[in-house]
N, C-alpha and C positions, 0 to 999 in steps of 0.2 A: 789359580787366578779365577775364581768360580764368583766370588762374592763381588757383586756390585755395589756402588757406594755413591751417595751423594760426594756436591766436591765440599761441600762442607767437613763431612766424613773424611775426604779427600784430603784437605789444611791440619787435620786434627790426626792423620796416618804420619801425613810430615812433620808434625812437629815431636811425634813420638819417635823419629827417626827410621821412618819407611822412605823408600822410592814409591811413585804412584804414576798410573798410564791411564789413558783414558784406550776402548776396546774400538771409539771411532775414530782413531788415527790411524793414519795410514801406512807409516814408518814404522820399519822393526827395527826391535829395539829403544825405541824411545821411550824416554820417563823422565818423572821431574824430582826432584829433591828439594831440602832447606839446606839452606851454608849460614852456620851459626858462627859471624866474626869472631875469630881470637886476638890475642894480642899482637900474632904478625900479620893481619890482614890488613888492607888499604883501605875495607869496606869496614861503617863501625854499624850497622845494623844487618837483620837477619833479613837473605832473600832466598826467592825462589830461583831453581835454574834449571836447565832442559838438557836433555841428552838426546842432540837430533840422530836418525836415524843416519847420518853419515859418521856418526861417532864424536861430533862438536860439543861443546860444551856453553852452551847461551842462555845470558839472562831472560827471563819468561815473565808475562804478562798472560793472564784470564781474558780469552773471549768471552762474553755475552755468551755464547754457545759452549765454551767449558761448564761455566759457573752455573748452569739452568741443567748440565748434563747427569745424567745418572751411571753412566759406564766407566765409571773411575772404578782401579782394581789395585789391590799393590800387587808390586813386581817383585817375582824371586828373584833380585840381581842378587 
């Protein structure tokens, strides 16, 4: 996890199907992903989600402070 990435870079690691962390969070373990709806999903478009550092699994939204950050990495999950 050496290479830093805009989160640009960051949207474009997810959609290739990477996990991605930002190195200023504070939580271990945490990282986001894309969930691309299938046909048994409830949801019919593609989102982001989180994997907090208690092991939960929540829908995610971009801070201001994400989206301007440069320490986006992908994760060896």
């Amino acid at each position: 996890m050496n290479n830093q990435m805009t989160f640009g870079e960051a949207v474009e690691a997810l959609k290739a199907g990477e996990t991605v962390t930002r190195t200023g969070w504070n939580g271990r373990g945490m990282y986001l992903a894309l969930q691309v709806p299938d046909d048994h999903s409830k949801m019919t478009l593609p989102y982001i989600y989180m994997r907090t550092a208690q092991g939960d699994l929540v829908p995610w939204l971009a801070s201001q402070t994400d989206i301007l950050s440069d320490d986006w990495q992908i994760t060896a999950n």
